[in-house]
N, C-alpha and C positions, 0 to 999 in steps of 0.2 A: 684260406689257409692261415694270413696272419690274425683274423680274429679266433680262430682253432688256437694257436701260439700263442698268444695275447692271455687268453681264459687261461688256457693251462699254465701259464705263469704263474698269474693271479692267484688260480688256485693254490700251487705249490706256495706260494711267498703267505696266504689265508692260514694255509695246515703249519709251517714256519713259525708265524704269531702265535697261534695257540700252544707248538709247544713252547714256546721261550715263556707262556703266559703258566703254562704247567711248571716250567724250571722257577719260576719266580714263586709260585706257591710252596712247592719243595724247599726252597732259598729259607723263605718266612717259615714254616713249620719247622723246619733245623736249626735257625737264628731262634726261637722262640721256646726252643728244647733244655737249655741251661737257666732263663731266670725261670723258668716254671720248675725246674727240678732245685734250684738255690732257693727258692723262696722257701722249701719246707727245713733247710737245713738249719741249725744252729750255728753260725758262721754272721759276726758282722759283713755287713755288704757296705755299710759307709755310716762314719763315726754320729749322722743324723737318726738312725734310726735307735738308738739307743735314748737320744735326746726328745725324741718324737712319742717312745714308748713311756717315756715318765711324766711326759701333760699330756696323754690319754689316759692313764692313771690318774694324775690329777680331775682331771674333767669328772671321773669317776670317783672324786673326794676324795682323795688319796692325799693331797699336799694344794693349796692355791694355785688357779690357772696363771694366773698373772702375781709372779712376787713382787714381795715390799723391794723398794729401789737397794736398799744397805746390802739386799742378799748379791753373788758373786754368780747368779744366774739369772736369765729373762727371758720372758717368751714376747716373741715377736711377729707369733702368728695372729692372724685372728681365731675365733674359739671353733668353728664348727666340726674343722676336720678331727679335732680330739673330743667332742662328741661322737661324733659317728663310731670310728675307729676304737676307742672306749669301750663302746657301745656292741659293738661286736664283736672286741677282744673278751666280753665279758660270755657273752655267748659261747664263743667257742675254746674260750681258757686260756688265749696269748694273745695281748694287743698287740706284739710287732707281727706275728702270721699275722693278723687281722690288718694291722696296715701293710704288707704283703700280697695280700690275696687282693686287699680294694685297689692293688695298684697295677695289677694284672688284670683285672677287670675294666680299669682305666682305660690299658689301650684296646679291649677290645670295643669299649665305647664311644671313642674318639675315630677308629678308624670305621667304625659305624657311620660314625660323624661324618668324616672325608666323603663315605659312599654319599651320603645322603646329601651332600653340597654339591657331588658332581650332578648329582640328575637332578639337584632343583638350579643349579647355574646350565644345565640342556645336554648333558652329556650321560649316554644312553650308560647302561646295565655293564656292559663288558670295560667301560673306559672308568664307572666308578670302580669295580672290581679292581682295575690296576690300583688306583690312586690310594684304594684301601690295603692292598698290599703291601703298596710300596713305603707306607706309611708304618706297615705293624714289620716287616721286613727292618727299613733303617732302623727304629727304635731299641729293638729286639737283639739286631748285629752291632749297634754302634754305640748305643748310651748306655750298656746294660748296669753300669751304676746308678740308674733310676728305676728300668723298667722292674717290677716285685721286690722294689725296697720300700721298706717302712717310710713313706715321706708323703706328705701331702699335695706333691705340686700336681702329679697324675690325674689324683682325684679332682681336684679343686679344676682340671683344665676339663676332663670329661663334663666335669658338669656347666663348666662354661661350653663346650661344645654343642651341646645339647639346647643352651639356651642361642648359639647362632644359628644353628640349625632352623632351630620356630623362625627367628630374625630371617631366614632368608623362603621359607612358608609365608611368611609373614608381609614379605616383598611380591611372593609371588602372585601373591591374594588381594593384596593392597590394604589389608585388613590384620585387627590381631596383635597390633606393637606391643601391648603393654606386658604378656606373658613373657615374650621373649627378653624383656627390659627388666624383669622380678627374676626370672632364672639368672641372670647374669651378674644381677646385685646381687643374690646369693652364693655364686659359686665367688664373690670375690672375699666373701665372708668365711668362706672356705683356706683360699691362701688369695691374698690383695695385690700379686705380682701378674696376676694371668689378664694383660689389658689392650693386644692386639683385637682383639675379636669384640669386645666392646666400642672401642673408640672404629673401629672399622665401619659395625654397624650405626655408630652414630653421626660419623662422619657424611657415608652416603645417605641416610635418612638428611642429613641439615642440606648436601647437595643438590637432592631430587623432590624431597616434602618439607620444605622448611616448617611450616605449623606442625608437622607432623614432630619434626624435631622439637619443637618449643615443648610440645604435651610430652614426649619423651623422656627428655631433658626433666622438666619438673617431676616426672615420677618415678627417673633415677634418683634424682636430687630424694627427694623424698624417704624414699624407702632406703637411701646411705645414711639417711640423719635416723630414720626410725632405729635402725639398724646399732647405730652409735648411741643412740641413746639406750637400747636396751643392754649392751654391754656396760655402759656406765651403772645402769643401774644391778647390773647383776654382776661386776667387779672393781666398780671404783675407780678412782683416778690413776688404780695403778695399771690397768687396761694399756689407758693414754702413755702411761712412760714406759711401758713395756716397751709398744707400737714404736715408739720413738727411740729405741736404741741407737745408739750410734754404731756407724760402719764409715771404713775409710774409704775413700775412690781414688782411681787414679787410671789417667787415659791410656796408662801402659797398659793394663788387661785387657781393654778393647780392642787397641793393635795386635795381643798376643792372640786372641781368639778366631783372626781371620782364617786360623789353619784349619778351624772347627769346619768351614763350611763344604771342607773336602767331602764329609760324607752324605751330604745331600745335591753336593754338584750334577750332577746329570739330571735331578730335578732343578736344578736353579738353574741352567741355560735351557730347558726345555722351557722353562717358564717368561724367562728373559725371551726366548725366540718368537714365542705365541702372544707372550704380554705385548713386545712390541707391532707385531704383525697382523695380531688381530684385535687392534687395541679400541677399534670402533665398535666391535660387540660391547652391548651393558652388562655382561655377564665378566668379560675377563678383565674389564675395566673393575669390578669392582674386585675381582681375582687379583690384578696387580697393588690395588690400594690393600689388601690385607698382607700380601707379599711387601709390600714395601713398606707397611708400619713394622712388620715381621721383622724384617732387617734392620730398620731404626732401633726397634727395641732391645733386639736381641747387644748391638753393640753400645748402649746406653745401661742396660741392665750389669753387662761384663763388665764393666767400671769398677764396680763394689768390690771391695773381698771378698772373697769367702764363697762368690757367685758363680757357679759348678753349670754343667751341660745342661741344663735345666731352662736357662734363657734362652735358649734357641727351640723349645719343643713347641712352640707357635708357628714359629718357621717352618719347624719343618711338618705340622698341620697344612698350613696356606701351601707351600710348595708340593704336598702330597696331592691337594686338590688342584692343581695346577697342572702337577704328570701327569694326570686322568684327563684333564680340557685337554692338552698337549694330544691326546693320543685318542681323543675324540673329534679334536680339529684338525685329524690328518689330511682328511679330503681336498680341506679349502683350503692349505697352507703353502707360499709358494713353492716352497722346495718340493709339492708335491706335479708343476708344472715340470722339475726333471725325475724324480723318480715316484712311482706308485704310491699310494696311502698304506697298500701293505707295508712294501719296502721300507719306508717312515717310520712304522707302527714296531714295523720287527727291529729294525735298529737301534729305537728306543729302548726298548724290553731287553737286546742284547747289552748294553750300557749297563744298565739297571743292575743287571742280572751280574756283571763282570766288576761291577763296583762293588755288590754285596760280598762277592767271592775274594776280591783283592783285601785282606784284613789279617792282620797277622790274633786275630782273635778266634783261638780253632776250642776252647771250652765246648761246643756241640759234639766236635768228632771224638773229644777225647770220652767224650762221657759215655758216647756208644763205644768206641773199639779200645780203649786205653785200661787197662786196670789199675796203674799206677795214679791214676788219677784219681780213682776212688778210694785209694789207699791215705792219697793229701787231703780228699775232703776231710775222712776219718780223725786225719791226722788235728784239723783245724779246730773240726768239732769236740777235739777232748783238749785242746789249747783251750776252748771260751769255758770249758767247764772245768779245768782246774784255777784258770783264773779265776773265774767266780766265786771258786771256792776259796782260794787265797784271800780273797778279799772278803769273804764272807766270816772270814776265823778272825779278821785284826777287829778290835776291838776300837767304838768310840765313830767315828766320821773318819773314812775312808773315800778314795776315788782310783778313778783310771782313765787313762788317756783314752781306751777304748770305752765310751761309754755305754755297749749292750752290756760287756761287760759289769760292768757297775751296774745297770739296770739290774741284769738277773742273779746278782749278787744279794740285791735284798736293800742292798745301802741306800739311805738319803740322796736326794741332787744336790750336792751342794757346791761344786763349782762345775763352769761351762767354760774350760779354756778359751773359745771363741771370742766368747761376750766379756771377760776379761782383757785379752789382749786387741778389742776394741777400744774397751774403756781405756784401757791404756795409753793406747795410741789418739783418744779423746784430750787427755789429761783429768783423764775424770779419777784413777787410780794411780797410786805407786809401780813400776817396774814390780816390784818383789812382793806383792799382796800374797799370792798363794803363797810366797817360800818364809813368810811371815807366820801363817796358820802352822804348815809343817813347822816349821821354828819352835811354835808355842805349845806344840805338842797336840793341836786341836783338827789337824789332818793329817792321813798318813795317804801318800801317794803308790799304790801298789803300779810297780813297771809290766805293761802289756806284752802279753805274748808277741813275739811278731808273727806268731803264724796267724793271729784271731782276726787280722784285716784281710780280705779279700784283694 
């Protein structure tokens, strides 16, 4: 009778899981309904993708990828993403769609990504399905100031994804390093900030294969000089001082951004519980080393200015592959000596599911039942276009604080508030450079809508 009682428990807590794993599917396809409908609107989503869409044009010889130092603008990327993105804007007839659409593609990349780290660190089919969820879920609900916005970092991380991914094929083979070592050098040539998932993999490679690391090591090294040197030769020294912008730091951003980590919390104590609990697996050992450069970086990165939700999307990579191990390593985890691997399993999923849902961010629901809200997009979209057009009439070099604005205006780049009020705070410029140009009659600053910012 109590193994009769026992099964049917079981069963009932098995059918439980699955739906909480259905409400979380549901979660992600409704979190994931607003940047997929934003990205075809005409609406800034964030003053970079204005500045993103003008060196992909350039890439496409449009203006120099990398300006002379005297100009009031600088790019501080490296070149590839404004190829690409160029490249396809050209294709389809708007680089910011195009950097739009590659960044919606990103996360399905990356959450690819996650699947595919669960079942090569042992964690079967249904437990990477979570971690890919839970992954394309947070992003979707919580940063949507990245997710299909015109900006490089999406891309540049999918493609580093994809190069740890081989990195841990590569582990499980024992064979293979050097592909995964050329993907990773490249996606940094993409954007140079995305360096968890490198130094992870190079870390436990110098741990567990030290020659292994030495040959690695030199054909990183190698192919960042080759790399360096082809840009020199195809933009000159001003590459170099682009690269080298100045930016201010200050440990106060670091301490402000610990409130960030609310929206991945229920995967960071999942991972904290298992990291520590099951920390003799080689699997979640190397799970907590990319977890914990994860958070190193994330509040070393926060330091800078100007450094947006964007330094934690590694995090919350390593921590999405970590709610999968979490929910794979139900069986052997103590807490499952008091209650079931179901019971575990479902309670997990119920968090998950309850954190997605607590967010005063409702853009999904309004979009389905709201009409007034289609009336505000309406409203935004004829805000970017009479701006544009305003600034499209003054005559001589113009600008705007909203720079899509300025982009599809037709005008010059010619200054980058940012990179100015760097320089600034360098001492590299005067306080009053730009209100100098206005002065001399050689800028006129048209004032932005305020509806044209999201």
């Amino acid at each position: 009778m109590n193994s009769t009682t026992n099964l049917a428990g079981e069963n009932f807590l098995t059918r439980r899981v699955y739906i909480m794993i259905g409400c979380l599917v549901v979660l992600t396809v409704l979190a994931a309904l607003w940047p997929i409908y934003r990205a075809f609107l005409d609406i800034e989503i964030d003053t970079n993708e204005g500045w993103n869409a003008y060196y992909a044009d350039a890439a496409m010889g449009r203006m120099p990828l990398y300006p002379a130092a005297h100009q009031l603008i600088a790019n501080n990327y490296p070149p590839l993403s404004f190829y690409i993105v160029g490249g396809l804007g050209r294709l389809i007839g708007d680089v910011v769609l195009a950097g739009r659409l590659l960044s919606l593609a990103a996360i399905l990349v990356i959450a690819w990504g996650v699947f595919r780290a669960i079942r090569l660190l042992g964690g079967d089919a249904t437990s990477a399905v979570i971690g890919a969820l839970f992954f394309g879920a947070t992003m979707c609900r919580f940063f949507t100031g990245y997710v299909g916005m015109d900006d490089p970092h999406l891309l540049a991380q999918a493609a580093m994804t994809v190069g740890f991914v081989a990195f841990l094929k590569a582990r499980a083979q024992d064979r293979g390093y050097a592909l995964p070592i050329l993907l990773m050098v490249a996606a940094g040539f993409i954007k140079h900030n995305i360096v968890v998932m490198p130094l992870t993999a190079m870390i436990w490679v110098g741990i567990n294969k030290p020659r292994q690391m030495v040959k690695s090591a030199i054909l990183a090294a190698f192919a960042i000089v080759l790399g360096f040197a082809l840009c020199y030769v195809a933009f000159g020294p001003d590459f170099f001082s682009n690269l080298r912008s100045p930016r201010a730091y200050s440990l106060k951003h670091a301490f402000g951004a610990i409130g960030h980590l609310q929206w991945i919390a229920v995967g960071l104590a999942a991972w904290v519980y298992v990291g520590i609990t099951r920390r003799t697996d080689p699997n979640i050992r190397l799970c907590n080393l990319l977890n914990i450069l994860g958070l190193v970086m994330f509040f070393v990165q926060k330091t800078g200015d100007g450094v947006a939700y964007n330094a934690q999307f590694e995090l919350v990579f390593g921590v999405s592959i970590a709610t999968g191990l979490a929910f794979a390593h139900a069986p052997v985890l103590p807490l499952a000596r008091r209650w079931s691997p179901e019971a575990l399993r479902f309670f997990l999923l119920l968090a998950i599911c309850l954190r997605l849902v607590a967010s005063s961010r409702i853009e999904p629901v309004r979009l389905l039942i709201d009409p007034s809200f289609h009336e505000e997009i309406a409203a935004r979209e004829a805000a970017m276009s009479t701006t544009a057009a305003r600034l499209k009439s003054v005559p001589g070099d113009a600008t705007c604080f909203c720079t899509l604005a300025s982009y599809r205006s037709g005008k010059t780049f010619i200054v980058d508030p940012f990179y100015v009020h760097q320089q600034v705070l360098a001492g590299l410029l005067p306080p009053d450079a730009i209100d100098k140009l206005v002065a001399a009659g050689k800028l006129t600053v048209v004032e932005a809508d305020p509806l044209l910012h999201w």
